[in-house]
DSSP file (Angstrom, degrees, kcal/mol; ACC not computed):
  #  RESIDUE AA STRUCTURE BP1 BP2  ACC     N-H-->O    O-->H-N    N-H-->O    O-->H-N    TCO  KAPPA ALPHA  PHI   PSI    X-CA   Y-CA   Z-CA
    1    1 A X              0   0    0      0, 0.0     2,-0.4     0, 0.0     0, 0.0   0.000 360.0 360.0 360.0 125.5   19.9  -18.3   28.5
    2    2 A X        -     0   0    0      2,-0.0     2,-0.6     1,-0.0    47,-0.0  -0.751 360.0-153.7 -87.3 126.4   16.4  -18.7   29.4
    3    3 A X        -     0   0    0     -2,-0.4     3,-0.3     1,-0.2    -1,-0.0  -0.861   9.0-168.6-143.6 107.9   14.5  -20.6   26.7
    4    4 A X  S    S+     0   0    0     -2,-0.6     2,-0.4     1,-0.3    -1,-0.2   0.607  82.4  64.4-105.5 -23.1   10.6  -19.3   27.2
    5    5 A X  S    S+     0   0    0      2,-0.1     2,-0.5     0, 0.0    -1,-0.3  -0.047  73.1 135.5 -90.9  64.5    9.3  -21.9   24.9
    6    6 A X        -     0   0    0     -2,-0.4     2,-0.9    -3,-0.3    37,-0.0  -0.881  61.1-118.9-107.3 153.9   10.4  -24.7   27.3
    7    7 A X        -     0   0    0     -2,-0.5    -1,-0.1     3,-0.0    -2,-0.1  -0.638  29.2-154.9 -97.2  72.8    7.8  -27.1   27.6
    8    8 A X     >  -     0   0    0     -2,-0.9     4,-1.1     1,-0.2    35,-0.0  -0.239  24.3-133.0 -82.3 169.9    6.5  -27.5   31.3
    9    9 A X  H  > S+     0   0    0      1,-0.2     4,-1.8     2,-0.2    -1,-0.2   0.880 107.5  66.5 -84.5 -32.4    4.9  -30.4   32.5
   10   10 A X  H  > S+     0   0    0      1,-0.2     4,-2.3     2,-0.2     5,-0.4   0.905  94.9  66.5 -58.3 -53.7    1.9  -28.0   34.1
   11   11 A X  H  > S+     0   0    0      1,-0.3     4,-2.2     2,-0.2    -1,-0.2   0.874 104.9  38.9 -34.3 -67.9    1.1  -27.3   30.1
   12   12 A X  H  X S+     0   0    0     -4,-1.1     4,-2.8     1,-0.2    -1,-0.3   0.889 112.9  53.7 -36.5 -50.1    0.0  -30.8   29.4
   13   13 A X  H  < S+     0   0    0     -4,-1.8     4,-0.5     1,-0.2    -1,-0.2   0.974 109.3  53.2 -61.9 -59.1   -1.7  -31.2   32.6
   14   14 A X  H  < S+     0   0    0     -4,-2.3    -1,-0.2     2,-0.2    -2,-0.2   0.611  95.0  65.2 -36.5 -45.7   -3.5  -28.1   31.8
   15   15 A X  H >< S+     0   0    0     -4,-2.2     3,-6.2    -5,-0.4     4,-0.4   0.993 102.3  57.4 -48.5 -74.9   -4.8  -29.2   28.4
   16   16 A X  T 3X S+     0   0    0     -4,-2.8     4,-2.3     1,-0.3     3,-0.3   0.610  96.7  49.8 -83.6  13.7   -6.6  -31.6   30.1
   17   17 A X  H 3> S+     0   0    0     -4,-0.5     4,-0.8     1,-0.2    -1,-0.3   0.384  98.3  68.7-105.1  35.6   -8.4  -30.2   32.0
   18   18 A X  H <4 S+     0   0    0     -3,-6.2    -1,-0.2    -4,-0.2    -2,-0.2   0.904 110.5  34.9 -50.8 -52.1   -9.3  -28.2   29.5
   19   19 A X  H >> S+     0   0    0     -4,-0.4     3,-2.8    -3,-0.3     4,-0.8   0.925 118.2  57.6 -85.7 -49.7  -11.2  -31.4   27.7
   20   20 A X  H 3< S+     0   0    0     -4,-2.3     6,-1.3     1,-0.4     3,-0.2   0.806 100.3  57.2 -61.2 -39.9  -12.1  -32.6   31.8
   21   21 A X  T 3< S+     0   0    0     -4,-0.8    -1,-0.4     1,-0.2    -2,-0.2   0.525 105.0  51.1 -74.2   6.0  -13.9  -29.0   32.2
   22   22 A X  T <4 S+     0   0    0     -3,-2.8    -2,-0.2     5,-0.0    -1,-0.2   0.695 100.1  85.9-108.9 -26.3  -16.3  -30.1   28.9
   23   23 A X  S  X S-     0   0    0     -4,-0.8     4,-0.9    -3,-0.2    -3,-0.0   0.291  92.8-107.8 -56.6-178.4  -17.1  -33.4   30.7
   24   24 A X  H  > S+     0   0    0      2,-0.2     4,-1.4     1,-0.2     3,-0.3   0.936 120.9  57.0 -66.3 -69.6  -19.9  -33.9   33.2
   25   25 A X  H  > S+     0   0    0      1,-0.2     4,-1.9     2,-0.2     3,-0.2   0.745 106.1  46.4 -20.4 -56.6  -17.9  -34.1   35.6
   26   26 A X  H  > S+     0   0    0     -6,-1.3     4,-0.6     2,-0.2    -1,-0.2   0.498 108.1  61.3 -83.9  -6.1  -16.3  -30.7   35.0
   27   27 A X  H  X S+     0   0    0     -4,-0.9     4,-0.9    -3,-0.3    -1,-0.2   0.606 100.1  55.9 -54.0 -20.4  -19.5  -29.5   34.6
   28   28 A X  H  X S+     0   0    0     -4,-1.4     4,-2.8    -3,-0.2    -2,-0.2   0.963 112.3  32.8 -55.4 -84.9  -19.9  -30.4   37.7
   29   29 A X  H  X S+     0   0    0     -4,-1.9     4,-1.6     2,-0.2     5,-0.4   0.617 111.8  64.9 -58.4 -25.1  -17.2  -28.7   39.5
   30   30 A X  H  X S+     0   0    0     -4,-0.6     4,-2.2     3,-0.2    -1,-0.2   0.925 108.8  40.5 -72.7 -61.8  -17.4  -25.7   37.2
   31   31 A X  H  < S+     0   0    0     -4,-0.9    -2,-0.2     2,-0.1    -3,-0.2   0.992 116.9  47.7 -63.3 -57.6  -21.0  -25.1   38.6
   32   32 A X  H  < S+     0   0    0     -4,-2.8    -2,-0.2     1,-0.1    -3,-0.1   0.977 120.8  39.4 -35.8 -71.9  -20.1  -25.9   42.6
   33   33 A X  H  < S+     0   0    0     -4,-1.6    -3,-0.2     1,-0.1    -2,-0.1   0.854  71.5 179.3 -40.4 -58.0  -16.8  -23.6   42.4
   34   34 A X     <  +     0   0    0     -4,-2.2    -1,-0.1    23,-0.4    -4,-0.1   0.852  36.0 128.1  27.5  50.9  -17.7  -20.6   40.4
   35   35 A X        -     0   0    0     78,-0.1    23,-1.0    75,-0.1     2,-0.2  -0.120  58.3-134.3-106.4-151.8  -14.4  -19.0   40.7
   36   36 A X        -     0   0    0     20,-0.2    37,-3.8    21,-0.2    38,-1.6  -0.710  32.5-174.4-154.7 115.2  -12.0  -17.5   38.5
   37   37 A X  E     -Ab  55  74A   0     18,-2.2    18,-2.6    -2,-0.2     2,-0.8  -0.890  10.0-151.3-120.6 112.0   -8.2  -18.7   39.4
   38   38 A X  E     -Ab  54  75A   0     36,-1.6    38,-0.9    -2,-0.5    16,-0.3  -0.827   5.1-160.1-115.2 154.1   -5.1  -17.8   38.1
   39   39 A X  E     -A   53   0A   0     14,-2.9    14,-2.0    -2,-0.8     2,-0.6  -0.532  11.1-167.5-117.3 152.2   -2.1  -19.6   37.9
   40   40 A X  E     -A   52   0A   0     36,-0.4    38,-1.9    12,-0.2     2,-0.5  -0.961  19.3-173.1-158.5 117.9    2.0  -18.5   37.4
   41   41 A X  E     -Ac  51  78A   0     10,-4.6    10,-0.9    -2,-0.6    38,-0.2  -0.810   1.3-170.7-111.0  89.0    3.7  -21.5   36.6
   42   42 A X  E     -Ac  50  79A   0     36,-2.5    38,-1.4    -2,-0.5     8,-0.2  -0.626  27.9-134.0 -96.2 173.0    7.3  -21.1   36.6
   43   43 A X  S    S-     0   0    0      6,-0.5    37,-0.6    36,-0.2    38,-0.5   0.970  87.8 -14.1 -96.7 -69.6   10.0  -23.8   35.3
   44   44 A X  S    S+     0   0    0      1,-0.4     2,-0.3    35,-0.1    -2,-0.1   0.870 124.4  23.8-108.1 -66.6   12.5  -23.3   38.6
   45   45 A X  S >  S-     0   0    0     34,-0.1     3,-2.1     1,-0.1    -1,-0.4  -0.715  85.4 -96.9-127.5 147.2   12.4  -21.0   40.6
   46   46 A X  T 3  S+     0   0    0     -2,-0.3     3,-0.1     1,-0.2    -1,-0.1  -0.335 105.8  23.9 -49.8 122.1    9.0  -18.4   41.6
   47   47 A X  T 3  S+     0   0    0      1,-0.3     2,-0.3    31,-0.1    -1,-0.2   0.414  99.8  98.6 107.5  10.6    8.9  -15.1   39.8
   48   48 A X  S <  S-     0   0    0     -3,-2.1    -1,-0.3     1,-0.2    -5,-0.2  -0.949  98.0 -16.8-124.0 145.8   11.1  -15.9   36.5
   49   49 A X  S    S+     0   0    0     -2,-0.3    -6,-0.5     1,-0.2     2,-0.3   0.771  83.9 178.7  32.2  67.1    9.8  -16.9   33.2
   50   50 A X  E     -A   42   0A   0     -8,-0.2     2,-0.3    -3,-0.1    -8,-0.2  -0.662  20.8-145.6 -85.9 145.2    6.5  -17.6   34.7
   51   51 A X  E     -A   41   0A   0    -10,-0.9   -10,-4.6    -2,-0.3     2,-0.6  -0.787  15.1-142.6-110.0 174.8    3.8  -18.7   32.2
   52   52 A X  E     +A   40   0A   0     -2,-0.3    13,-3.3   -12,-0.2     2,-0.4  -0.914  25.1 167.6-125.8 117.2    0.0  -17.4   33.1
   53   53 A X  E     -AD  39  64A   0    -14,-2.0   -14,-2.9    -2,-0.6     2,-0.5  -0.996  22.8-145.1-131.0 153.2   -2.8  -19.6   32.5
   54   54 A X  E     -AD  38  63A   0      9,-1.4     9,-1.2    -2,-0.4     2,-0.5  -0.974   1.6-152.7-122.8 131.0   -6.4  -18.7   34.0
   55   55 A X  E     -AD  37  62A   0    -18,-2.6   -18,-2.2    -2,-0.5     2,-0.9  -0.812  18.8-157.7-101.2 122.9   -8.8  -21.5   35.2
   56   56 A X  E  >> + D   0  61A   0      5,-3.3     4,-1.2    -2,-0.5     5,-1.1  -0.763  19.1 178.5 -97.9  85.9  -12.4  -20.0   34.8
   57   57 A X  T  45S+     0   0    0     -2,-0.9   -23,-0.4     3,-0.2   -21,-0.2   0.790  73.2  66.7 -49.7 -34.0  -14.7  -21.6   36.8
   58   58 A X  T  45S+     0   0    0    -23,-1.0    -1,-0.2    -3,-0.2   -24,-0.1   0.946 118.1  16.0 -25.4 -95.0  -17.2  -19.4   35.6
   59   59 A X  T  45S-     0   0    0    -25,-0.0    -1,-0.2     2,-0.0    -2,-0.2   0.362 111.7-108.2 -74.5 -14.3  -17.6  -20.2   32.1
   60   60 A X  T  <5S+     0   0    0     -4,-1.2    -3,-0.2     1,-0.2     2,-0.2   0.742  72.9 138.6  71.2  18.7  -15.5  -24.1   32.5
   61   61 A X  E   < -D   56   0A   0     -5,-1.1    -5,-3.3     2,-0.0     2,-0.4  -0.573  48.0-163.1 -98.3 179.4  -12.6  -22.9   30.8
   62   62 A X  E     +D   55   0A   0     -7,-0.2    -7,-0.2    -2,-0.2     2,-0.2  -0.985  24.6 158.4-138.3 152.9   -8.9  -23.0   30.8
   63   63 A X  E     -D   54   0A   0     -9,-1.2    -9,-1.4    -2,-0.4     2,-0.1  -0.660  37.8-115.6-169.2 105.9   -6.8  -20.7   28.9
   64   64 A X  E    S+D   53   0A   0    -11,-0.2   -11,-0.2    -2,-0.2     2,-0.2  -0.232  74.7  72.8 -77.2 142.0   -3.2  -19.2   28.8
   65   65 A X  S    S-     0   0    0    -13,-3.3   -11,-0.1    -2,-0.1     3,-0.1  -0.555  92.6 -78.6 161.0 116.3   -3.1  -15.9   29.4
   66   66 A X        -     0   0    0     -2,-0.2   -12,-0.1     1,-0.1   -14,-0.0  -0.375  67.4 -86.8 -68.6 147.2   -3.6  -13.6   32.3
   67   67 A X        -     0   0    0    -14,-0.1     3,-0.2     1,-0.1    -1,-0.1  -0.216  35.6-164.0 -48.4 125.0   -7.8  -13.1   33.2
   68   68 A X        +     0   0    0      1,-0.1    -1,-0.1    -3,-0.1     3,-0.1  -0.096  68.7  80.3-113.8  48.1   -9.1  -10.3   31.1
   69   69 A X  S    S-     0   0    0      1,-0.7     2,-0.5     0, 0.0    -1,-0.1   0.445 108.2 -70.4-119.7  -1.7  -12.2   -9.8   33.1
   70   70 A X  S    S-     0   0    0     -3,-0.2    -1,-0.7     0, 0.0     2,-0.1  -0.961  91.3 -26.0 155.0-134.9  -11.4   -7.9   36.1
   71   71 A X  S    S-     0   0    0     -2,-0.5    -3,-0.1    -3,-0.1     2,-0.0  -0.397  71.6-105.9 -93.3 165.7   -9.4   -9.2   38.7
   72   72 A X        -     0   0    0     -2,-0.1   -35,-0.2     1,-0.1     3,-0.1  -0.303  23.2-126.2 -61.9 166.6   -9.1  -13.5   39.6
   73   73 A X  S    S+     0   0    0    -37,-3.8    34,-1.5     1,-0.4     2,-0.3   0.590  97.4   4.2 -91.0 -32.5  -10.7  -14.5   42.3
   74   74 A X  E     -bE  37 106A   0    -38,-1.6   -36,-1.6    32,-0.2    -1,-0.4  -0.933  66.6-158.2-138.9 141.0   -7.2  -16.2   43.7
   75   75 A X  E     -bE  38 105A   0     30,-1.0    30,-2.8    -2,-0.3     2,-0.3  -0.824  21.1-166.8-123.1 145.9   -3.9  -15.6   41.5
   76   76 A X  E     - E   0 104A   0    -38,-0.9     2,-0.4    -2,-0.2   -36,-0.4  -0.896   6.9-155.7-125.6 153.7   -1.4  -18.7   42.6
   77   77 A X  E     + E   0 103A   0     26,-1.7    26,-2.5    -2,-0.3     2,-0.3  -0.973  22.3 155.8-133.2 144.5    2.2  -18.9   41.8
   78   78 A X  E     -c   41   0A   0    -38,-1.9   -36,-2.5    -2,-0.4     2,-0.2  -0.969  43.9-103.1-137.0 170.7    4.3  -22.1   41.6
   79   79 A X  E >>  -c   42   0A   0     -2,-0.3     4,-2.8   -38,-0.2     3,-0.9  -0.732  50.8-107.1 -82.1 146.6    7.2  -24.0   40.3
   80   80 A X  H 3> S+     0   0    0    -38,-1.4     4,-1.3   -37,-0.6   -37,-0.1   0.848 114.3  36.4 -20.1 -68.1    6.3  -26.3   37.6
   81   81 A X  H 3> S+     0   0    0    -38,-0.5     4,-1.7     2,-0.2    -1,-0.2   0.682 112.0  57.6 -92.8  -1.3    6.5  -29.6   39.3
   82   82 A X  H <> S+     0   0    0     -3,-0.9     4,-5.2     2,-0.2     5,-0.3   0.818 102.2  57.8 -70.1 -34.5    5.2  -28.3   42.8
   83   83 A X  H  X S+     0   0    0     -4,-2.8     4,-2.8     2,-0.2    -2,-0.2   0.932 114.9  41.8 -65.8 -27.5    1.8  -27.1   40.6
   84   84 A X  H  X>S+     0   0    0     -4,-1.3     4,-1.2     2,-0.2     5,-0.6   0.834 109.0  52.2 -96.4 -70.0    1.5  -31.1   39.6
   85   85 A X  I  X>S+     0   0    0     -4,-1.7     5,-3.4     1,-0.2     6,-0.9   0.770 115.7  46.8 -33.1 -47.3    2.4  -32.5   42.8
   86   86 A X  I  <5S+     0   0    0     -4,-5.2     3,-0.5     4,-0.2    -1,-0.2   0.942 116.6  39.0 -52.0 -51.0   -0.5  -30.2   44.1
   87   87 A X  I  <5S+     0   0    0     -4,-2.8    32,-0.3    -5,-0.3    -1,-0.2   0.698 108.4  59.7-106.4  11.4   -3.0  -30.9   41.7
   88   88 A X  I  <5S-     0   0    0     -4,-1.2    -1,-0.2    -5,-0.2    -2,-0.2   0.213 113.3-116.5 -55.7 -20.7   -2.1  -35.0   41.5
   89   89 A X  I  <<S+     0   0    0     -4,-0.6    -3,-0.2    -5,-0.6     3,-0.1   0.993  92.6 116.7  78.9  47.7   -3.1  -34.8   45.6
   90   90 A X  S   <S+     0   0    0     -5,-3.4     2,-0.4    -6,-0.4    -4,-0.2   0.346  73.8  45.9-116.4   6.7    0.8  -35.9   46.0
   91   91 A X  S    S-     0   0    0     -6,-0.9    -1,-0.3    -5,-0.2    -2,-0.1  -0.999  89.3-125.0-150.9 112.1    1.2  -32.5   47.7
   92   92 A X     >  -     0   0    0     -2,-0.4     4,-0.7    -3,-0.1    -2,-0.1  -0.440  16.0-147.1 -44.6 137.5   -1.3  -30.7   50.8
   93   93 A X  T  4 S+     0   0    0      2,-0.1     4,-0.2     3,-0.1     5,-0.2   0.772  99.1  57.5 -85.2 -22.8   -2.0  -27.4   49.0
   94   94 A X  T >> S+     0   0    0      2,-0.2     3,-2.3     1,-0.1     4,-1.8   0.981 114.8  33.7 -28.0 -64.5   -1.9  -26.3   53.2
   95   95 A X  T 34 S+     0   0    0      1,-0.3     6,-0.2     2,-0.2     4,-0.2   0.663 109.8  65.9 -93.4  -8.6    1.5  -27.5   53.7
   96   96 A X  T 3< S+     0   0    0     -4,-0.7    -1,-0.3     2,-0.1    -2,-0.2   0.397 113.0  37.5 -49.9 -27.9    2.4  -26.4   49.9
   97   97 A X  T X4 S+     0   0    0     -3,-2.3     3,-0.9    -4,-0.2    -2,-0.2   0.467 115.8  50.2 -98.0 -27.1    1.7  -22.6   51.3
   98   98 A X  T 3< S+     0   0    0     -4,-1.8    -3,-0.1     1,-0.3    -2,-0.1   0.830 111.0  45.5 -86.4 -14.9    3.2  -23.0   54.6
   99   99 A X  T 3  S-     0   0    0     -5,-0.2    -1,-0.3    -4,-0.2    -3,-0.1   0.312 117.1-117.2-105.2   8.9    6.6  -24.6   53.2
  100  100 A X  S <  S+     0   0    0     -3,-0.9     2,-0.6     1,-0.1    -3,-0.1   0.591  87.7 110.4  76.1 -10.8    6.6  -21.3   50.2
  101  101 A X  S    S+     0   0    0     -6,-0.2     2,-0.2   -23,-0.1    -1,-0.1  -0.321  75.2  42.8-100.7  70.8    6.3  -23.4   47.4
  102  102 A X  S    S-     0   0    0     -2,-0.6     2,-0.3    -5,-0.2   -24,-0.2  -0.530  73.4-168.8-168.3 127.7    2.8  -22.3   46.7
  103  103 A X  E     -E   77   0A   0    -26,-2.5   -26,-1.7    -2,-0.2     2,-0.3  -1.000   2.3-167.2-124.0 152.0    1.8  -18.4   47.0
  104  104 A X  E     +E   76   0A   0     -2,-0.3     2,-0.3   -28,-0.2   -28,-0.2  -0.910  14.3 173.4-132.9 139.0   -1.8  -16.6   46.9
  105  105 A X  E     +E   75   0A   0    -30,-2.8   -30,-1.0    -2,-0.3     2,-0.7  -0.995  58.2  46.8-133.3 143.3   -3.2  -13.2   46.6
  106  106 A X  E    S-E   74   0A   0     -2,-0.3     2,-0.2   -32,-0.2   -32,-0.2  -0.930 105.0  -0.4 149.7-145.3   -6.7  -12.7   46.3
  107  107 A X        -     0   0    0    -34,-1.5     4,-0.2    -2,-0.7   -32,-0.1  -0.675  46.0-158.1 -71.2 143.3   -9.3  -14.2   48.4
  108  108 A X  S >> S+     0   0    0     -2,-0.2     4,-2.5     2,-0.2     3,-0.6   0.882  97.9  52.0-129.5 -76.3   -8.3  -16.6   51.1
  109  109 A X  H 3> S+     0   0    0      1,-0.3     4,-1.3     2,-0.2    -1,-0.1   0.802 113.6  41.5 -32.4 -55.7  -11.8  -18.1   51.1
  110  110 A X  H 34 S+     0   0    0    -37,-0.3    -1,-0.3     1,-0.2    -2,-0.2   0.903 105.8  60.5 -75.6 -21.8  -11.8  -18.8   47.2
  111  111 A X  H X4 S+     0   0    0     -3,-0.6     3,-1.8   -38,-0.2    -2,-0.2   0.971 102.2  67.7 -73.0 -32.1   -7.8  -20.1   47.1
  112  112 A X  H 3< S+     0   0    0     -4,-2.5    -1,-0.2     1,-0.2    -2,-0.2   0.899  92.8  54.0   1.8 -85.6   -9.8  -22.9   49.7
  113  113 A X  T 3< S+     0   0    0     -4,-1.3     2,-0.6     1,-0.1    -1,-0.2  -0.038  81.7  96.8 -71.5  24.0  -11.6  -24.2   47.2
  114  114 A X    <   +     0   0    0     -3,-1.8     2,-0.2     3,-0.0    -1,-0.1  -0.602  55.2 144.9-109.5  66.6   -8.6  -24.9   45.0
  115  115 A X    >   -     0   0    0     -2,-0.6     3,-2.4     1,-0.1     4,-0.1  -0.652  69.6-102.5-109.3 164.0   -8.1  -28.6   45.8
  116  116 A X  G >  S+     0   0    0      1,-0.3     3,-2.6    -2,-0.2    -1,-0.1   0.711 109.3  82.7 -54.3 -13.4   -7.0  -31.4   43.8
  117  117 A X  G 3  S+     0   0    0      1,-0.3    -1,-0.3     4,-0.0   -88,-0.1   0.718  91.3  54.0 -74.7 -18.6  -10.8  -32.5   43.6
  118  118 A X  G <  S+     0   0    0     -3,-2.4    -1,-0.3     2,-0.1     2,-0.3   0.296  93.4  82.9 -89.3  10.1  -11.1  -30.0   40.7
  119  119 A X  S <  S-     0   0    0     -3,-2.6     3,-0.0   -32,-0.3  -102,-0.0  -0.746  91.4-100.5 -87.0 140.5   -8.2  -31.4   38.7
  120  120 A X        -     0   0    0     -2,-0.3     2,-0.5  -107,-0.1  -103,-0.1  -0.458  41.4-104.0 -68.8 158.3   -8.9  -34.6   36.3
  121  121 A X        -     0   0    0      1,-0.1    -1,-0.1    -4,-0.1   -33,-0.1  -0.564  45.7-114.2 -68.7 117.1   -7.8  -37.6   37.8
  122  122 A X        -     0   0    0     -2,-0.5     3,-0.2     2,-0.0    -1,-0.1  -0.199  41.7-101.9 -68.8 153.2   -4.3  -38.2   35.7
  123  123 A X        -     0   0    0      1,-0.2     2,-0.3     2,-0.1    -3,-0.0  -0.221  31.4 -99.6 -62.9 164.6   -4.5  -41.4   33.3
  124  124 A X              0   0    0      1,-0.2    -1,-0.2     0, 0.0    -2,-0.0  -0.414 360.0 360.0 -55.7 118.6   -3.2  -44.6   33.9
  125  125 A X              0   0    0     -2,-0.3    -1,-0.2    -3,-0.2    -2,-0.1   0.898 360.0 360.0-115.5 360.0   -0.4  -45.2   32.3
């Protein structure tokens, strides 16, 4: 039984950079990028009980929810713990496409610009 409030690790991660996009710093990046990226984050395996969150570069927000402004500029799908190894820079997001656990549609040129460098750094713990 598939259990759709289960608690992925991506959520958390996600939160902050909710707070990270309010910073200077994510003002920062918000203003370089100026994309609009959405994400499908699934627990195991690609294309089940995916949750949807959209990273706005636009505007600096983060939000779950598929984009309700036209289309993304790159829609991504991943498994849960590949999307943190990618955006903790413990994972190429290159060699993250090339091996399948990462997939894009959209713009080739904006899914680039989806590197870890726009992720907060995670704290020490």
């Amino acid at each position: 039984m598939a259990d759709s409030d289960q608690q992925l690790k991506s959520d958390a991660f996600l939160e902050q950079m909710k707070t990270h996009l309010t910073t200077d710093a994510g003002k920062e990046i918000t203003k370089k990028i100026g994309l609009v990226y959405q994400l499908h984050i699934a627990p195991k395996k690609l294309g089940f009980n995916e949750v949807i969150y959209t990273v706005d570069l636009k505007k600096g927000e983060v939000k779950k929810g598929a984009f309700e402004g036209g289309k993304p500029d790159a829609t991504f799908s991943f498994k849960d713990e590949d999307f943190i190894k990618i955006a903790t820079g413990k994972m190429n997001p290159q060699i993250a496409f090339m091996r399948g656990a990462m997939k894009i549609k959209g713009s080739i040129s904006a899914a680039q610009k989806f590197t870890p460098d726009i992720f907060p750094k995670p704290s020490k713990m």
